[in-house]
C-alpha positions, 0 to 999 in steps of 0.5 A, spaced: 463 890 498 469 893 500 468 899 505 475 901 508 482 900 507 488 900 511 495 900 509 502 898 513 507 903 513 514 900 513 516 897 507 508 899 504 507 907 503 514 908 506 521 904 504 526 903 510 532 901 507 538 898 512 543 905 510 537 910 511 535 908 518 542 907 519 543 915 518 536 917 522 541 913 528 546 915 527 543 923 527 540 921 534 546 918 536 551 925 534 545 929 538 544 924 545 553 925 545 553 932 545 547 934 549 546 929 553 554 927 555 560 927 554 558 920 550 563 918 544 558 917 538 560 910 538 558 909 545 551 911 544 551 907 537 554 900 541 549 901 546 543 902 542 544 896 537 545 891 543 538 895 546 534 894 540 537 888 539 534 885 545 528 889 545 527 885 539 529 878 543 524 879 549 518 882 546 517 880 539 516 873 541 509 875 545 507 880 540 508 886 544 511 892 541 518 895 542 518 901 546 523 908 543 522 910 549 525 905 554 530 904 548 533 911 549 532 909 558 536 903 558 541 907 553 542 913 558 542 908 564 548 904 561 552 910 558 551 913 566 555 907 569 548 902 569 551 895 568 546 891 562 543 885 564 545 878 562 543 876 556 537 873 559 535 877 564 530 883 564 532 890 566 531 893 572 527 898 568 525 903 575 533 903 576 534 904 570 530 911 570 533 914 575 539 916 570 534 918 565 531 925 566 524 924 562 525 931 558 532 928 555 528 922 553 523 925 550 528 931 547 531 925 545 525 921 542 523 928 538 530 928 534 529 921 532 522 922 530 524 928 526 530 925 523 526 919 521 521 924 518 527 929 514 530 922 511 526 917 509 522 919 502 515 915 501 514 909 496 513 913 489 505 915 488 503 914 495 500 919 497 497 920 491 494 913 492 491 915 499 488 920 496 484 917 491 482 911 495 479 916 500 474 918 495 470 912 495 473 908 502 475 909 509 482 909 509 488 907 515 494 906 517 495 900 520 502 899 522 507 896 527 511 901 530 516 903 536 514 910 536 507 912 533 509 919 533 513 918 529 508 915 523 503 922 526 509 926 523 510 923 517 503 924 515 503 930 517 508 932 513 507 928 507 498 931 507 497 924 508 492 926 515 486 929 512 485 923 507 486 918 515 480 916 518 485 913 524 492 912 524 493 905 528 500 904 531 502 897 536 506 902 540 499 905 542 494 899 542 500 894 546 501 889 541 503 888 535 502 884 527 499 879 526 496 879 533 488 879 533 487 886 538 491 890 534 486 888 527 480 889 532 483 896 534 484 898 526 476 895 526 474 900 531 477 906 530 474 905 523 467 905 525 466 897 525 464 895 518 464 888 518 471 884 517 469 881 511 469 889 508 476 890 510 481 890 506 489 890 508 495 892 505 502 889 507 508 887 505 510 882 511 506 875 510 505 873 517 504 880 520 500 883 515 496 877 510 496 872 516 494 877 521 489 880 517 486 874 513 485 871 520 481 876 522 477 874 518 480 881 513 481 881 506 488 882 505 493 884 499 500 883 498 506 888 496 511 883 494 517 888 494 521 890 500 528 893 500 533 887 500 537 890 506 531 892 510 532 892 517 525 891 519 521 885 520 520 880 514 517 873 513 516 868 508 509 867 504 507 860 505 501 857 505 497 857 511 492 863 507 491 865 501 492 873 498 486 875 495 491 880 491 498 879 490 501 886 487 509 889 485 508 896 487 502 901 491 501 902 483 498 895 482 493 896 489 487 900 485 487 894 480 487 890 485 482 893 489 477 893 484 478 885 482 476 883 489 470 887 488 468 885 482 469 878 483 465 879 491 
């Protein structure tokens, strides 16, 4: 039987479309230009999307978490007079932090979270589907993030966090979905039921289905995502199979209570 469900939080309880997260850059870049320079806001853009691009390019492949924060370092450097590196070289990531002063990154990290918290609204019902799993389950988060403060707010805020047994982000465990550490993490901060006993709630098939079904999880697949989402995504295919596959968190309890009954 199941004894604790955890969810993903991008494109699961919380929809990331592409112009939404647009407006949470850009209100970190107008801050990081008027506070931080004089930068033109258009500076700081060119060099956040080029950063996160590589960010993504060099640590996605060895399921490792891209860092906000060293984000926010290599930018400052390069908007200081800090050439970037080629394409495929690595930053000089301590030269680099001689032209950022650790409060300006975290001011600049707590606009960020700030912005993504105001701006972003939650999936329609999620909260009240949290609160209800919580009557009988564990409930988590268990999700990829850069920042995981920023999914500490939103929980916050929403009333989220006393329904939480934990809340467990790639950036605090060190490596991402669908690798094993961060699902025997997730395990753990849950008081290590069995795997057989966990269920998640995903909409990427590989970091979220495959990840968990590897672990030897129950899993269950949000079928939906905004189209023009920036975030991570893949295609279902056919190395494991779902043990639900569900349109909205609307569906998830329906879901639930099959899988336990066909347990």
């Amino acid at each position: 039987m199941i004894e604790a469900v955890t969810l993903d939080f991008g494109n699961t309880l919380v929809p990331v479309p592409a112009a939404a997260l647009r407006g949470v850059v850009a209100i970190t870049a107008e801050g990081m230009a008027e506070r931080l320079g004089p930068f033109s806001v258009e500076e700081v853009l060119n060099a956040w999307h080029e950063e996160r691009e590589r960010q993504f390019r060099e640590e996605v492949p060895q399921f490792r978490e891209v860092d906000l924060a060293q984000r926010m370092v290599r930018v400052l450097a390069r908007l200081r007079g800090m050439p970037p590196p080629a394409e495929h070289e690595r930053w000089d990531d301590a030269a680099a932090q001689r032209l950022a002063d650790p409060a300006e990154v975290a001011w600049a990290v707590e606009v960020y979270a700030a912005a993504f918290v105001e701006a972003l609204p939650a999936a329609p019902g999620a909260g009240a589907v949290i609160e209800r799993l919580a009557r009988d389950w564990r409930v988590a988060v268990l999700s990829n993030w850069p920042l995981a403060r920023t999914i500490d707010r939103y929980c916050e805020a929403a009333g989220w966090a006393p329904h939480l047994t934990a809340i467990v982000v790639s950036q605090r465990v060190g490596t991402i979905k669908p690798h094993p550490a961060i699902f025997a993490a997730a395990r753990a901060a849950l008081g290590d039921p069995s795997p057989g006993a966990i269920l998640h709630v995903g909409d990427d098939w590989a970091a979220d289905v495959v990840g968990a079904k590897r672990a030897g999880w129950r899993a269950v697949w949000l079928a939906s995502r905004p189209d023009d989402s920036p975030l991570p995504g893949s295609e279902r295919d056919e190395t494991v199979e779902a043990d639900a596959v569900i349109g909205s968190l609307d569906g998830l309890e329906a879901a639930l209570a099959q899988i336990e009954l066909e347990a």
